[in-house]
Phi, psi and omega in degrees: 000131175304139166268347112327354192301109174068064174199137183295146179251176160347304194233001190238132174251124163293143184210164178236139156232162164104109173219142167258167156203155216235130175222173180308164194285133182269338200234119195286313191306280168144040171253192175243147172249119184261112174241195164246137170308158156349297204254032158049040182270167138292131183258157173209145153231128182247130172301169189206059189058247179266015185232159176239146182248107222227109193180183034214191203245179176195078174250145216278162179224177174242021187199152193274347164281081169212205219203164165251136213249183182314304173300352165262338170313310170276340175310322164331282203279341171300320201272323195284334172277286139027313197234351178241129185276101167293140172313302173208184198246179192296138163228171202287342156307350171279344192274117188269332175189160169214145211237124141250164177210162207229101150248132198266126186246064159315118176242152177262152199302344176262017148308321164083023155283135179263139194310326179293337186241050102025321188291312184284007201271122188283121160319344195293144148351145168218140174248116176254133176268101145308009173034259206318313154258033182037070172232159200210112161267161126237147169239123168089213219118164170202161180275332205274354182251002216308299187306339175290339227254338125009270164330307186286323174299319203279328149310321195271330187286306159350302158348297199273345170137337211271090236264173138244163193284311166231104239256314170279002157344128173256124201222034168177160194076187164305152182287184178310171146299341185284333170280327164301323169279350149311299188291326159329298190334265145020279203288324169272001158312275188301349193052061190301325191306311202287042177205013182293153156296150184260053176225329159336137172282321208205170207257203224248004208238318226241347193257330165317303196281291168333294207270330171275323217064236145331299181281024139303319194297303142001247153032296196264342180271345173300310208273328157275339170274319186220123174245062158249348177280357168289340190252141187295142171282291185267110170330128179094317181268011208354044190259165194254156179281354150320307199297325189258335136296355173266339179299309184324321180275324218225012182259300243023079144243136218256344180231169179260343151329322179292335178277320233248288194276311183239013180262340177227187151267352193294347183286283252306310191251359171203125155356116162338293216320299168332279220290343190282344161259008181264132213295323182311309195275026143287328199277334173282350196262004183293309185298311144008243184249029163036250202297318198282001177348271183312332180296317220264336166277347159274330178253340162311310185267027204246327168271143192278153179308102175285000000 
């Protein structure tokens, strides 16, 4: 990645989008609802575990350093009460956190696209190429594209000169099948389900396996030596104290920001206000982070909310 990467370049002009916010869960079924906005975008609720993640905004910024601002708050909450019938409607006390990102919407400069339709500008990717110093930029992305935009690098590094060692690897997706049906064999040995929280989205055989794979199986042996690792630390948050310990061996993590916003979702589904009384995540930065437990919990909240 260029380190100018959302900062206008040469041939590129940057435009940003994007703020979600998360309030209790709207949609029971656990699908998501797509509507159109005021300005006629797509709205989205997205289930989040026991919360909905509910946006987005699409504002244009001139810096890649930015924030969510009163006006995206409200476009949110105008919008999502306008169109979905609520027990009553949302106001920013229901909002437990919110998220922005900076995406950059690359065009080339001789195109005659003008800075006024922005709006219209295709979300796809863009690849610039050095040679001369064999660098590879990108701009924009999607996760939902991520293996074509994958692709399209490894092609290009190939190019430049750059071998790969094992080219036909398989690096992404699910394990065999065989493994998989061990770990059912495994989970229903044990009666894994029966030991789901009844707060739970979802049981314990279908949430293991989705977020782990393979190092599920890992998992199920934390959980026959001591099946106190079945059970959620924090409340609200279903994550079990097997998972953070297992984030513990294999995230390297160094704050407790790290864990909480981007190793996980929980600041996402519960409150500062919560998680800083909530007794399980004393216990989780213990497993965490061992001696420095309190420093690294003094200072996640010593700090403002991001």
């Amino acid at each position: 990645m260029n380190e100018s990467a959302g900062q206008t370049t040469q041939d590129h002009h940057v435009f940003t989008e994007g703020v979600q916010l998360i309030d209790a869960r709207i949609t029971p079924h656990g699908r998501g609802i797509t509507l159109f906005a005021d300005d006629g975008r797509p709205f989205f609720v997205v289930p989040m575990g026991p919360r909905s993640c509910i946006g987005t905004t699409d504002t244009r910024v001139e810096r890649p350093e930015t924030e969510v601002t009163e006006e995206d708050r409200r476009f949110v909450l105008d919008n999502i009460n306008k169109r979905i019938k609520l027990k009553r409607p949302l106001t920013e006390s229901d909002i437990i956190a919110e998220r922005c990102g900076v995406r950059p919407l690359a065009v080339s400069s001789g195109n005659g696209k003008s800075s006024t339709d922005w709006t219209q500008l295709s979300r796809k990717h863009a690849i610039e190429i050095n040679h001369e110093q064999k660098h590879v930029s990108i701009f924009g992305g999607k996760l939902t594209d991520c293996l074509n935009v994958g692709e399209e690098i490894a092609a290009h590094v190939q190019e430049l000169g750059i071998g790969f060692p094992y080219p036909d690897a398989r690096w992404y997706g699910e394990p065999p099948r065989e493994t998989h049906r061990e770990f059912l064999h495994q989970a229903r040995l044990m009666d894994l389900d029966g030991l789901t929280s009844p707060l739970s989205s979802e049981n314990l055989t279908t949430r293991l396996w989705r977020r782990y794979g393979a190092e599920a199986l890992g998992l199920l042996e934390d959980i026959r030596a001591d099946p106190r690792m079945a059970e959620v630390l924090i409340e609200g948050a279903e994550y079990l104290r097997c998972e953070i310990a297992q984030a513990a061996r294999r995230e390297m993590i160094v704050k407790l920001d790290d864990f909480l916003r981007r190793r996980s979702k929980i600041a996402l589904v519960i409150h500062r206000d919560v998680l800083r009384i909530a007794p399980g995540l004393r216990e989780a930065c213990e497993i965490l982070f061992g001696e420095d437990a309190d420093a690294r919990f003094d200072e996640y909240f010593a700090t403002k909310s991001t």
